[in-house]
Structure formats: C-alpha cells, structure tokens
N, CA and C atoms as a LAMMPS dump frame, in Angstrom:
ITEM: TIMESTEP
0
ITEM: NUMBER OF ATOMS
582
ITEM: BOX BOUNDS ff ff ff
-5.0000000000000000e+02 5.0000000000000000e+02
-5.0000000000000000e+02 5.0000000000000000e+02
-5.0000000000000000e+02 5.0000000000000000e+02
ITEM: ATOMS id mol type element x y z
1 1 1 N -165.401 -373.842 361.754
2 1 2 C -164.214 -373.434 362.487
3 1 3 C -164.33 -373.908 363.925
4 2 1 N -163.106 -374.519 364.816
5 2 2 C -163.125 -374.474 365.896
6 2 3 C -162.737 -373.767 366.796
7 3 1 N -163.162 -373.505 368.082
8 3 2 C -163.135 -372.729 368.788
9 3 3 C -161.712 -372.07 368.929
10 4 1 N -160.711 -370.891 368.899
11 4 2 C -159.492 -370.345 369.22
12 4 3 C -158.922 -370.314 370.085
13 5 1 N -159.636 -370.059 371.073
14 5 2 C -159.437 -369.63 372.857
15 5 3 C -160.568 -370.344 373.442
16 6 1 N -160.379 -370.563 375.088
17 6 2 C -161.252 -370.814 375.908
18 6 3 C -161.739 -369.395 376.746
19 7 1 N -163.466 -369.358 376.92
20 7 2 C -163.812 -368.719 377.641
21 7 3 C -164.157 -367.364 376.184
22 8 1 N -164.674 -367.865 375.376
23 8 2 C -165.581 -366.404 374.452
24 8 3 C -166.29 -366.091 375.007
25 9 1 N -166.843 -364.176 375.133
26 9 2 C -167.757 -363.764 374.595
27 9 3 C -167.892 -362.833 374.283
28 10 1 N -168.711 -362.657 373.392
29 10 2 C -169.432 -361.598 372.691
30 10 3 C -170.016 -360.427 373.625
31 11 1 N -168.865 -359.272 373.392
32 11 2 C -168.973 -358.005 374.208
33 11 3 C -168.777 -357.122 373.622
34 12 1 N -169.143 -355.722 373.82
35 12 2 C -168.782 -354.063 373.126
36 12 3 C -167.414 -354.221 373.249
37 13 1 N -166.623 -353.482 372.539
38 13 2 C -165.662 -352.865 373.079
39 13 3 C -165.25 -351.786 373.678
40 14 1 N -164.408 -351.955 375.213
41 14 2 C -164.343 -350.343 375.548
42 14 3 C -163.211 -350.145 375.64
43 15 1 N -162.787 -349.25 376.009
44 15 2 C -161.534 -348.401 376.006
45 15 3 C -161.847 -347.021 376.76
46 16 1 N -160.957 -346.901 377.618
47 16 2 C -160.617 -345.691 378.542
48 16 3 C -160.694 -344.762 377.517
49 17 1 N -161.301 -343.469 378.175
50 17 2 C -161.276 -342.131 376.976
51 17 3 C -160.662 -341.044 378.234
52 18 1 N -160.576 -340.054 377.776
53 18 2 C -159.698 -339.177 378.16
54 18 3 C -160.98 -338.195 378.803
55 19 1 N -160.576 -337.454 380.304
56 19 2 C -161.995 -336.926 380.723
57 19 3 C -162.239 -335.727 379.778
58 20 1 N -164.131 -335.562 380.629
59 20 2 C -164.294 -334.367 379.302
60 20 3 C -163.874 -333.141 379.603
61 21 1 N -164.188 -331.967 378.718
62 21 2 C -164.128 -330.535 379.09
63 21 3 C -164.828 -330.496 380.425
64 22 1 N -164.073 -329.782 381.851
65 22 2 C -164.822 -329.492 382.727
66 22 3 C -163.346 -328.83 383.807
67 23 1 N -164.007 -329.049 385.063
68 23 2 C -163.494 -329.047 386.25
69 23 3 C -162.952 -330.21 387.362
70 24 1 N -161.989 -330.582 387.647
71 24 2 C -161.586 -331.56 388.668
72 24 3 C -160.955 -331.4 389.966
73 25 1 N -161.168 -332.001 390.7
74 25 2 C -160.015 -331.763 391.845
75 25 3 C -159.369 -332.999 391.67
76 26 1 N -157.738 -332.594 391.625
77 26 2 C -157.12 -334.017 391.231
78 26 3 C -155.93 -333.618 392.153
79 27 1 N -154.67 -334.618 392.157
80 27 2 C -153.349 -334.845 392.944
81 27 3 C -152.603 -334.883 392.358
82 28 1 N -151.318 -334.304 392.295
83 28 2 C -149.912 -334.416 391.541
84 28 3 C -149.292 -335.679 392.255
85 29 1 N -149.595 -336.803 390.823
86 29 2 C -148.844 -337.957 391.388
87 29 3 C -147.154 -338.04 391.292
88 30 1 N -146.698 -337.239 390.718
89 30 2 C -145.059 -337.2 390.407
90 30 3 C -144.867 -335.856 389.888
91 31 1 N -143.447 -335.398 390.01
92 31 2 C -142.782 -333.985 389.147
93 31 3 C -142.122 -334.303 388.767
94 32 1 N -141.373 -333.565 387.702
95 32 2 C -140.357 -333.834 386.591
96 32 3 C -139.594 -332.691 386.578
97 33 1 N -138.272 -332.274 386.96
98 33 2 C -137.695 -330.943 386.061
99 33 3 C -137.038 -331.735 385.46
100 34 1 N -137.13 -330.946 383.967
101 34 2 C -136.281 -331.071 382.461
102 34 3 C -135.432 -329.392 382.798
103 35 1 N -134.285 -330.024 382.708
104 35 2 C -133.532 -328.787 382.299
105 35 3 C -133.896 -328.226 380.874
106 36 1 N -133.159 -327.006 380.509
107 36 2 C -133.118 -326.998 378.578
108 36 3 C -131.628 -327.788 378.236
109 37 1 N -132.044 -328.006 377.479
110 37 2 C -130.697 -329.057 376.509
111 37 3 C -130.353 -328.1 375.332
112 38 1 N -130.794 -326.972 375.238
113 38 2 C -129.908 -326.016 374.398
114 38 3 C -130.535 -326.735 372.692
115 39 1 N -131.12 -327.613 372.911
116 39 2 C -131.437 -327.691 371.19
117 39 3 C -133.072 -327.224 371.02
118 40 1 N -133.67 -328.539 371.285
119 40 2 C -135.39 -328.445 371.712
120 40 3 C -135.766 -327.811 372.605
121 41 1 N -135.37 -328.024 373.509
122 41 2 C -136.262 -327.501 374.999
123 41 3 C -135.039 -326.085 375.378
124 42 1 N -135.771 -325.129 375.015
125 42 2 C -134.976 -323.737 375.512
126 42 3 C -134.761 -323.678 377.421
127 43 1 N -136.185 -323.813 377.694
128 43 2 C -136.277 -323.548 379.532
129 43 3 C -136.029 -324.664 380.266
130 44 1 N -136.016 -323.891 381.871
131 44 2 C -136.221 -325.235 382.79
132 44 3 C -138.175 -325.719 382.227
133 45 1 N -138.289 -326.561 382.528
134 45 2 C -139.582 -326.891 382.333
135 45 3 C -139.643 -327.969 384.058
136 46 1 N -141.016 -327.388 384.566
137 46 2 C -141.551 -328.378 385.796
138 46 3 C -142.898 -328.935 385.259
139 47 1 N -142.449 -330.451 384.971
140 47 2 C -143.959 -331.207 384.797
141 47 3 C -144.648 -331.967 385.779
142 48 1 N -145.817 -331.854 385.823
143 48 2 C -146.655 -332.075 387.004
144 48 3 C -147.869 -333.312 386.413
145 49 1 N -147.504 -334.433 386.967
146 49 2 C -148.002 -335.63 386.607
147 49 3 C -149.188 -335.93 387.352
148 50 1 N -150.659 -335.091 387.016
149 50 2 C -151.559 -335.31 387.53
150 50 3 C -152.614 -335.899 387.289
151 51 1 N -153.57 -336.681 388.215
152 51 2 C -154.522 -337.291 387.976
153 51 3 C -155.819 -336.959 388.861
154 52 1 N -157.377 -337.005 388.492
155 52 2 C -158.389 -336.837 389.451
156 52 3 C -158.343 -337.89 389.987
157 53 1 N -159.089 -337.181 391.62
158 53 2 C -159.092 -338.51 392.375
159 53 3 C -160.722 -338.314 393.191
160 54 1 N -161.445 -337.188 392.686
161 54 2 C -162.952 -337.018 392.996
162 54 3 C -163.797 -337.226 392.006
163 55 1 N -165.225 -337.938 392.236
164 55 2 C -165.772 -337.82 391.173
165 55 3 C -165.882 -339.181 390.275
166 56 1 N -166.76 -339.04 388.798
167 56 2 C -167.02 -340.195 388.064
168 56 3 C -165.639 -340.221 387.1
169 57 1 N -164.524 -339.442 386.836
170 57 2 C -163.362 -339.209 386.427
171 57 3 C -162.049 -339.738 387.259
172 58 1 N -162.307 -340.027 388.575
173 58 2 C -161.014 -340.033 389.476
174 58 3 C -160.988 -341.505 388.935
175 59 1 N -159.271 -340.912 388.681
176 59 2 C -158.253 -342.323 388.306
177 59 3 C -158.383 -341.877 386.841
178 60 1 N -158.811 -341.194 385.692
179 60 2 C -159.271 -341.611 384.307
180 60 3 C -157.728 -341.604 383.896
181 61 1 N -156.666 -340.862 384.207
182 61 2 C -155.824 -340.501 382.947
183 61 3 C -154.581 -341.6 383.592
184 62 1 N -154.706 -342.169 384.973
185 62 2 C -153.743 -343.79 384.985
186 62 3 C -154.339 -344.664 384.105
187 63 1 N -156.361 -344.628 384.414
188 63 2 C -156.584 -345.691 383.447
189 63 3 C -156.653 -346.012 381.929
190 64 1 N -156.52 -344.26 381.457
191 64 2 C -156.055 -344.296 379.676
192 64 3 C -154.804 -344.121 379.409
193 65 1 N -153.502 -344.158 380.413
194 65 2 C -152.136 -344.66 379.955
195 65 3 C -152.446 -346.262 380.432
196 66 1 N -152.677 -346.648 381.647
197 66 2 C -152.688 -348.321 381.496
198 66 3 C -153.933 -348.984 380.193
199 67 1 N -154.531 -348.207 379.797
200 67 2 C -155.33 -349.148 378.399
201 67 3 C -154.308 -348.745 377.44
202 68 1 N -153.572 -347.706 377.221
203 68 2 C -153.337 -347.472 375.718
204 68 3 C -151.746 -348.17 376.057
205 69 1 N -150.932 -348.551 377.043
206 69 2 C -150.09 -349.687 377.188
207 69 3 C -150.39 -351.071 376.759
208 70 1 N -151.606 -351.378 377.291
209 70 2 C -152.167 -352.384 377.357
210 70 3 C -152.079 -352.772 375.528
211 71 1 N -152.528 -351.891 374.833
212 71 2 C -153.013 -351.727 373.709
213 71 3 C -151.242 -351.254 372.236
214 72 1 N -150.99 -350.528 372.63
215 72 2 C -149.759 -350.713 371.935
216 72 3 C -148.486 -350.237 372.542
217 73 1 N -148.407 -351.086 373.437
218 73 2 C -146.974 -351.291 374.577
219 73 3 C -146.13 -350.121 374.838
220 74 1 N -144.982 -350.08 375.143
221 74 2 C -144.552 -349.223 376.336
222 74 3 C -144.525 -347.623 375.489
223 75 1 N -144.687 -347.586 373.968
224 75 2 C -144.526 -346.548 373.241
225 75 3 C -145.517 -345.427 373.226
226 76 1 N -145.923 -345.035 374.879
227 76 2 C -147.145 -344.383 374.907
228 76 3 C -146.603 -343.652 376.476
229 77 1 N -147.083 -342.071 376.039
230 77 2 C -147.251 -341.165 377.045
231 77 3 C -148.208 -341.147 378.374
232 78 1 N -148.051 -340.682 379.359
233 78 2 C -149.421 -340.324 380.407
234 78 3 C -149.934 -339.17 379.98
235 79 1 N -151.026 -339.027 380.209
236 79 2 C -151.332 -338.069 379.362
237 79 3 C -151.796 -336.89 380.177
238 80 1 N -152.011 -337.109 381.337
239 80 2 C -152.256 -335.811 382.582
240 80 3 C -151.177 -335.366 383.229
241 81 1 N -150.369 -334.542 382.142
242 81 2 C -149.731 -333.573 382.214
243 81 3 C -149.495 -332.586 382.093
244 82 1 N -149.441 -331.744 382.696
245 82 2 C -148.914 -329.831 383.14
246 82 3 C -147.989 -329.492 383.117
247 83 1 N -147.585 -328.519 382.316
248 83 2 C -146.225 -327.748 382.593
249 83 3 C -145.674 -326.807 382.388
250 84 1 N -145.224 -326.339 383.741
251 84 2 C -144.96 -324.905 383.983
252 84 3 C -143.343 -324.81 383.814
253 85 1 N -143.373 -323.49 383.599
254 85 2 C -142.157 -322.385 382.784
255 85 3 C -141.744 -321.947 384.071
256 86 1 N -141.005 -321.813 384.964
257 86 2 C -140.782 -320.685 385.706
258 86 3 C -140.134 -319.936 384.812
259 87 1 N -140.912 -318.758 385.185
260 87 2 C -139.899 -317.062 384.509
261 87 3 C -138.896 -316.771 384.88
262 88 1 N -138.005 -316.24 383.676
263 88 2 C -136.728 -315.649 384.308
264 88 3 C -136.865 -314.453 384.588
265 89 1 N -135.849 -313.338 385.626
266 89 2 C -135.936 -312.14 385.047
267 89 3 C -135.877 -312.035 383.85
268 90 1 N -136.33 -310.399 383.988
269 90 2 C -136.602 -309.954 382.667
270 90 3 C -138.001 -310.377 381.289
271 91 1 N -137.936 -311.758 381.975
272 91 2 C -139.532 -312.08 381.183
273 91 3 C -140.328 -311.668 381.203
274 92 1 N -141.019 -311.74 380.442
275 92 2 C -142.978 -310.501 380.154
276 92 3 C -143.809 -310.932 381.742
277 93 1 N -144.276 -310.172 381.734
278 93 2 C -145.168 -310.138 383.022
279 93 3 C -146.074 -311.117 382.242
280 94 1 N -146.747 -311.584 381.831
281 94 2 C -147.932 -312.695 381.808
282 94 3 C -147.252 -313.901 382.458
283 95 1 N -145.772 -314.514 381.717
284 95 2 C -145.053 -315.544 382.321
285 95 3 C -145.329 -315.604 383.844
286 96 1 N -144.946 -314.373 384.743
287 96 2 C -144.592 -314.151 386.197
288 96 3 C -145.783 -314.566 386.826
289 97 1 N -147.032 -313.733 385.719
290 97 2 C -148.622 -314.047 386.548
291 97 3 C -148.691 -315.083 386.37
292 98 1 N -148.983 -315.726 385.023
293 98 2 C -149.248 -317.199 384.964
294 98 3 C -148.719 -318.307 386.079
295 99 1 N -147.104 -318.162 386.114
296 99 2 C -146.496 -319.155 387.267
297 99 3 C -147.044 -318.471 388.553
298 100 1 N -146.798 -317.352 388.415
299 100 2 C -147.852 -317.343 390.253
300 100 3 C -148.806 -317.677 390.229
301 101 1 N -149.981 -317.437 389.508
302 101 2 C -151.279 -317.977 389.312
303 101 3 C -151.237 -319.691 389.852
304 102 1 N -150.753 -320.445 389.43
305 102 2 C -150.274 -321.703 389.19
306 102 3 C -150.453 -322.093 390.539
307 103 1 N -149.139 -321.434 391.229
308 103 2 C -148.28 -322.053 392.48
309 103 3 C -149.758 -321.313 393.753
310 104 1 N -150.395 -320.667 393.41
311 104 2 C -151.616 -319.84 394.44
312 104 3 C -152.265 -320.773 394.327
313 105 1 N -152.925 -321.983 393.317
314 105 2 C -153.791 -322.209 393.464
315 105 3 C -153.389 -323.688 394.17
316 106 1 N -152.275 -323.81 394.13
317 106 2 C -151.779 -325.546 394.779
318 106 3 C -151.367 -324.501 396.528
319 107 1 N -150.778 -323.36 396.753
320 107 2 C -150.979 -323.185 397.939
321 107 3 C -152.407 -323.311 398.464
322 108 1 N -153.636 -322.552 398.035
323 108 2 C -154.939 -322.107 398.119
324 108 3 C -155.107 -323.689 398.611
325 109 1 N -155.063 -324.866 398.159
326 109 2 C -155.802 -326.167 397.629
327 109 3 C -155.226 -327.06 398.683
328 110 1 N -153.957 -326.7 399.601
329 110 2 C -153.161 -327.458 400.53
330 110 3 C -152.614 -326.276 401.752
331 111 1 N -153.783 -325.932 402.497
332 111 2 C -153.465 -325.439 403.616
333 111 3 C -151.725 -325.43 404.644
334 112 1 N -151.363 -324.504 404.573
335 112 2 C -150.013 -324.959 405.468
336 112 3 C -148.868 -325.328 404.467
337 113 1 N -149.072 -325.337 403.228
338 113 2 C -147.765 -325.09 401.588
339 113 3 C -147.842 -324.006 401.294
340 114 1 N -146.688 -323.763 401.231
341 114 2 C -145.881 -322.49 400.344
342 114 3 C -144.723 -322.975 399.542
343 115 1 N -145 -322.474 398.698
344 115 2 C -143.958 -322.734 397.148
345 115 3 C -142.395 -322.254 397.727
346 116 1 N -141.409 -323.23 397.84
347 116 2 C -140.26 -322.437 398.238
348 116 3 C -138.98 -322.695 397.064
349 117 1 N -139.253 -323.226 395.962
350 117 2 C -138.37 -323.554 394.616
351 117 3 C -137.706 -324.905 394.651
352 118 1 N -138.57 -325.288 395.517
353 118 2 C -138.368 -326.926 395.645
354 118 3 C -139.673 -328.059 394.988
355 119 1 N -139.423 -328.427 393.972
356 119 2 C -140.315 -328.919 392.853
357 119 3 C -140.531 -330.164 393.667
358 120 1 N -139.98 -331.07 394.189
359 120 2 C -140.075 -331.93 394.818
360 120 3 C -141.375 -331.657 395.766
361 121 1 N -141.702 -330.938 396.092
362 121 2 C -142.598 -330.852 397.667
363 121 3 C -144.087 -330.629 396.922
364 122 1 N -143.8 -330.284 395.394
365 122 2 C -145.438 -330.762 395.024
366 122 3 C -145.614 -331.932 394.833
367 123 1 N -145.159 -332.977 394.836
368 123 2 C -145.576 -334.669 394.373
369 123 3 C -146.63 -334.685 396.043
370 124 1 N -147.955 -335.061 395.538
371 124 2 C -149.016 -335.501 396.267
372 124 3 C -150.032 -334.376 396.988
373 125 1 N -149.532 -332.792 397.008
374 125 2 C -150.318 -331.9 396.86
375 125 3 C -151.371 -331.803 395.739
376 126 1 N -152.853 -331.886 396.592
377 126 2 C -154.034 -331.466 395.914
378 126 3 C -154.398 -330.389 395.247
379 127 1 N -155.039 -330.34 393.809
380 127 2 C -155.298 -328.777 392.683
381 127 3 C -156.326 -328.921 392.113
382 128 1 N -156.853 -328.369 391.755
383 128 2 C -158.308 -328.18 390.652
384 128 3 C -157.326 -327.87 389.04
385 129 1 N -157.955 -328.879 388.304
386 129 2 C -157.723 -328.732 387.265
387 129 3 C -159.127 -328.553 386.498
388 130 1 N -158.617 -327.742 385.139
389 130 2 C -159.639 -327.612 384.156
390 130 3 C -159.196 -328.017 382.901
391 131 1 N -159.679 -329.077 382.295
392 131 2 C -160.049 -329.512 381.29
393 131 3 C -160.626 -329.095 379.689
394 132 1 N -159.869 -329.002 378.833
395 132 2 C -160.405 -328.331 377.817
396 132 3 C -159.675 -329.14 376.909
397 133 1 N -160.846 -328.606 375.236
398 133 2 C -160.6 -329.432 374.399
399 133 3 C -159.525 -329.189 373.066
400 134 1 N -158.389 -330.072 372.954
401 134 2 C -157.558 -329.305 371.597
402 134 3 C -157.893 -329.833 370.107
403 135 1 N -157.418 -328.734 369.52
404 135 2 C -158.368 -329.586 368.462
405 135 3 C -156.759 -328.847 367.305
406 136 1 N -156.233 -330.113 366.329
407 136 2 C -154.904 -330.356 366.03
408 136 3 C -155.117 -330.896 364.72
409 137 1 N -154.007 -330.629 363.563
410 137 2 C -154.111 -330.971 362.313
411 137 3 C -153.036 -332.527 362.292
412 138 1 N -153.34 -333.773 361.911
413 138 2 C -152.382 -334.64 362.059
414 138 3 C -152.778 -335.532 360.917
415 139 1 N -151.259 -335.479 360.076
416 139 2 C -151.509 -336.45 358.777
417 139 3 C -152.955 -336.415 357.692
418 140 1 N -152.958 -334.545 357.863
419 140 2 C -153.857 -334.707 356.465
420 140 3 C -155.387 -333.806 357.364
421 141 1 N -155.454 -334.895 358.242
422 141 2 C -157.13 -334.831 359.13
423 141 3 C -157.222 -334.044 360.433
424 142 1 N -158.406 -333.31 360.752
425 142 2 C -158.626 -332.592 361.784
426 142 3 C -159.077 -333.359 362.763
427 143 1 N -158.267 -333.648 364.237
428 143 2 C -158.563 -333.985 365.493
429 143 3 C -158.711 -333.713 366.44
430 144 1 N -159.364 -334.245 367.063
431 144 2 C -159.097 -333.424 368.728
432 144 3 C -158.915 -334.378 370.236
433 145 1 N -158.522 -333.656 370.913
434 145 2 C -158.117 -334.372 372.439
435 145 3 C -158.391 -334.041 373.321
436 146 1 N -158.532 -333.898 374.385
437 146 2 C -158.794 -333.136 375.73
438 146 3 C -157.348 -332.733 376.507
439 147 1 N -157.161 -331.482 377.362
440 147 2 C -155.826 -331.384 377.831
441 147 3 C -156.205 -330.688 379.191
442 148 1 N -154.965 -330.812 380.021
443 148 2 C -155.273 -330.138 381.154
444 148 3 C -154.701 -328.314 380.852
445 149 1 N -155.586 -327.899 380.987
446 149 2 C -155.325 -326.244 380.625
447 149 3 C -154.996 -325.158 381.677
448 150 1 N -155.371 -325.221 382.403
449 150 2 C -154.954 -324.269 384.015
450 150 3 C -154.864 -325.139 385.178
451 151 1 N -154.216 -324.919 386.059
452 151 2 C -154.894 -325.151 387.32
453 151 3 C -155.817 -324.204 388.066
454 152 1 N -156.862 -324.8 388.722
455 152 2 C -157.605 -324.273 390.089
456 152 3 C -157.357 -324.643 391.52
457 153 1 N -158.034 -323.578 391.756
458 153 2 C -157.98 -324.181 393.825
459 153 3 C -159.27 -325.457 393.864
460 154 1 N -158.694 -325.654 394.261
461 154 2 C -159.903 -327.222 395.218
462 154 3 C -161.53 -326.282 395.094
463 155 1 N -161.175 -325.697 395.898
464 155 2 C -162.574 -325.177 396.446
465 155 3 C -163.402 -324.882 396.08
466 156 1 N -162.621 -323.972 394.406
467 156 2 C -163.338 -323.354 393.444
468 156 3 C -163.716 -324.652 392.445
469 157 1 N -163.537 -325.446 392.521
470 157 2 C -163.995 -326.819 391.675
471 157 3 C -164.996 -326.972 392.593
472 158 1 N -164.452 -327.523 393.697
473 158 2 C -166.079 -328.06 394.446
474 158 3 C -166.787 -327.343 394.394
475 159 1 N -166.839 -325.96 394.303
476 159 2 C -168.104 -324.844 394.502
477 159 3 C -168.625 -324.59 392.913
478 160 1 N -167.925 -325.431 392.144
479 160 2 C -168.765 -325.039 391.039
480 160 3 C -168.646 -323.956 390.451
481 161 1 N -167.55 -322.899 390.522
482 161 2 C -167.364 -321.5 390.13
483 161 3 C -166.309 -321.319 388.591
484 162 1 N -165.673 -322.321 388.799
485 162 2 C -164.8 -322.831 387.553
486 162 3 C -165.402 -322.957 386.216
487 163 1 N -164.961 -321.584 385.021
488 163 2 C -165.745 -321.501 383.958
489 163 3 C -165.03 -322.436 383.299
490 164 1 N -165.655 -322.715 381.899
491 164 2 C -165.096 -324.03 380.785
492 164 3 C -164.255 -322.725 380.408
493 165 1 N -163.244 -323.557 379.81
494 165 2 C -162.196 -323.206 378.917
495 165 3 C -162.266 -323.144 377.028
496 166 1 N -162.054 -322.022 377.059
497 166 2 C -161.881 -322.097 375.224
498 166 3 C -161.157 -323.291 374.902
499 167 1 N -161.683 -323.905 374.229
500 167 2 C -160.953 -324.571 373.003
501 167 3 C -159.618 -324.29 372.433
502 168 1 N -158.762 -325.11 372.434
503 168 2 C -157.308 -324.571 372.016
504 168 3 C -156.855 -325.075 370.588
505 169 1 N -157.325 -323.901 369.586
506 169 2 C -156.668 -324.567 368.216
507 169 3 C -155.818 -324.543 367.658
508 170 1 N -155.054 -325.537 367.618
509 170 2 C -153.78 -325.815 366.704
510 170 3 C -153.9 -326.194 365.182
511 171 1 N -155.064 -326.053 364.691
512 171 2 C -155.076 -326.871 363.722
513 171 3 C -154.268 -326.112 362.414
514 172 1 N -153.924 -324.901 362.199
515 172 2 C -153.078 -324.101 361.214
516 172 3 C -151.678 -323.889 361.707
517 173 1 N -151.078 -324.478 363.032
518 173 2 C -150.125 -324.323 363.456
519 173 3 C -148.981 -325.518 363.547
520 174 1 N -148.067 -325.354 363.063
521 174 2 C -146.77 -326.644 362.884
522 174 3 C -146.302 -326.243 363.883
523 175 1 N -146.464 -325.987 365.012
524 175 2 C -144.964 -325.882 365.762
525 175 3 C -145.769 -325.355 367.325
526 176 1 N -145.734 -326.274 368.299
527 176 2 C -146.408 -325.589 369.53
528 176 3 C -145.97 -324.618 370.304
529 177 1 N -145.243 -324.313 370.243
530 177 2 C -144.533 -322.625 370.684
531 177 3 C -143.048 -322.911 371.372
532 178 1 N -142.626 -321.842 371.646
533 178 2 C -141.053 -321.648 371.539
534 178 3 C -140.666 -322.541 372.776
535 179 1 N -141.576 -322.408 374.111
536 179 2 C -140.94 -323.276 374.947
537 179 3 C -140.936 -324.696 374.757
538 180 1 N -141.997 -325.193 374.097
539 180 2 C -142.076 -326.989 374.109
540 180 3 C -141.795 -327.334 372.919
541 181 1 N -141.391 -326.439 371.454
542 181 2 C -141.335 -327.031 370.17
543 181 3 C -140.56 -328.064 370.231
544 182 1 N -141.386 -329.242 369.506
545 182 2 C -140.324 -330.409 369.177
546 182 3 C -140.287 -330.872 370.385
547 183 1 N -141.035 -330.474 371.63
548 183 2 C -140.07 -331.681 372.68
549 183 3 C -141.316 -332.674 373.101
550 184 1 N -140.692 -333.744 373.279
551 184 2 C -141.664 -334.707 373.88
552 184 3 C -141.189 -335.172 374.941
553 185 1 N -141.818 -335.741 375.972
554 185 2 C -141.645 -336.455 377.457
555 185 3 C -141.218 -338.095 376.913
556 186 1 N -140.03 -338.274 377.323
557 186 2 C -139.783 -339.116 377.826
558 186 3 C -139.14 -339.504 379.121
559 187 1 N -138.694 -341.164 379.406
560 187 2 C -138.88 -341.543 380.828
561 187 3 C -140.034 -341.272 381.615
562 188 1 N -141.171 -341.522 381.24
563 188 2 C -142.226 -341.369 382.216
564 188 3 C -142.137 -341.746 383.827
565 189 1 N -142.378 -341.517 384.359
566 189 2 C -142.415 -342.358 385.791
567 189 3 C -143.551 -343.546 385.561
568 190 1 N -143.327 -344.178 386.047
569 190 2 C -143.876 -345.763 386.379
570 190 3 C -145.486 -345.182 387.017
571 191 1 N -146.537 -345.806 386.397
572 191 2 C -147.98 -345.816 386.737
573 191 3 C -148.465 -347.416 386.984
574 192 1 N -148.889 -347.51 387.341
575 192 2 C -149.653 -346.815 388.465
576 192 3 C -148.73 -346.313 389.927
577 193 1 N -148.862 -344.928 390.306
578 193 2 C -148.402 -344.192 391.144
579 193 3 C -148.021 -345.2 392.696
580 194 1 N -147.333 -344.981 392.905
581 194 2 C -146.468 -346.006 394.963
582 194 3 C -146.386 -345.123 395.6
C-alpha cells in the first residue's frame, strides 16, 4: 500500500474527558433564560454556562465540547451546565433554599455582587463548583458521566472544605423530573467564550 496522507504517525489516541468528581473554582462564561413553553419545560429555567479556570481542569469542559465538535460536528451540547429554577410563591421551601443557596455562593465568591433578578450580571462572575458522578440507563447498558451538582463559594474550594458529592442515580428512572423532563438545550452560545 501507498502512503494516504503526508506527515504519519503512530500515536495514542486522546480525547478530552469530562473533569473528575471533586471541587473547582470556575467562571460563568454565558446565561441563558428559557422561559416555559407550556409543553416540556414547565418553569423559567436560568442556565449558567460554566467552566474551570484554576487548576489541572481549567478550560476542561470548552475543551470536551471543542473535541466532541471536532469529532461529530455541530450536533453536540457544552456540557458545563447549571440550572437553576427560581421559585415561585407558594413553592416548597427546599426550592427557595436551594436558589438562595446558589445565588450566596456566587455573591460569597464576587465581593461587591448582589443578586438583583437580573440574570445577565452573572455572565463572568466567579463560583466553586462540585463535581459529581451520574450514573444513567441508555439503550439497554449502564453508564455514567460526570455533572456539575451544586455550586460553592471560591474560598471554600480553595480551602479544601468542599465534601464529594453522592453519586446521582438515574439508572431505574425514564424521566429526569418535572422541571427539565424531555427538555434539551438548544442554541448553545458559541465556544470558545469572547
């Protein structure tokens, strides 16, 4: 056989992986509100397009949407994404804690911010995220992924105080719960982040 291409060689293959279970301090590179559309998506939903930027991880989840583009073209999600529910009245108190929880730890993490219901003013505010692993039934076989699961304050990442996260199993469950069933992100914003 003759040669195919110029410039072979014989190398591993790698591919971007998704970071592990842990702790990060990372940046909200973009926000998203999705209204509800009354079919799929019941709530407002605020998604928070984040990535680490400390550490042997900073940059990982631009560089496993730009490999898995790279790899089977534009039909692919970012995958460091968060997203919060604001509560309505009347909703269960966990909702209320959870979103305050949330919005304390991006005040805590950016000295001189306060949350004023303007989704816009988190794009480029700093958070501690934690990392945990899902583990999901798809076409038959048991898998798993890594996801961003809470946010933290900065501080409490750098100090090392940030416990691992349970494991989140989906694997007996068809349907991810009432606020996100059935919905998927589309229109991503454009990565790498301007």
């Amino acid at each position: 056989m003759k040669p195919t291409y110029q410039g072979f060689e014989a190398k591993k293959a790698s591919f971007a992986t998704l970071p592990p279970v842990g702790a990060y301090v990372a940046e909200i590179k973009d926000v998203i509100l999705r209204e509800p559309d009354g079919d799929k998506q019941k709530r407002t939903v605020i998604e928070l397009f984040i990535d680490i930027t400390e550490g042997d991880c900073a940059g990982r989840f631009t560089e496993v949407y730009e490999d898995q583009k790279e790899r089977f073209g534009d039909n692919v999600s970012y995958r460091g994404i968060f997203r919060l529910t604001p509560p309505l009245d009347g909703d269960e108190d966990w909702r209320k804690r959870s979103f305050e929880g949330a919005m304390w730890c991006i005040e805590q993490s950016n000295p001189g911010y306060a949350w004023d219901w303007d989704e816009k003013k988190l794009k480029l505010k700093k958070v501690g995220i934690s990392i945990r692993r899902r583990l999901y039934s798809s076409n038959g076989k048991d898998r798993e992924t890594f996801e961003i699961g809470r946010l933290e304050t900065v501080e409490d990442v750098r100090n090392g105080v940030v416990k691992p996260m349970n494991d989140r199993d989906q694997r007996d469950q068809t349907v991810l719960g009432s606020d996100f069933a059935g919905y998927a992100p589309v229109n991503d914003p454009d990565v790498p982040w301007g």
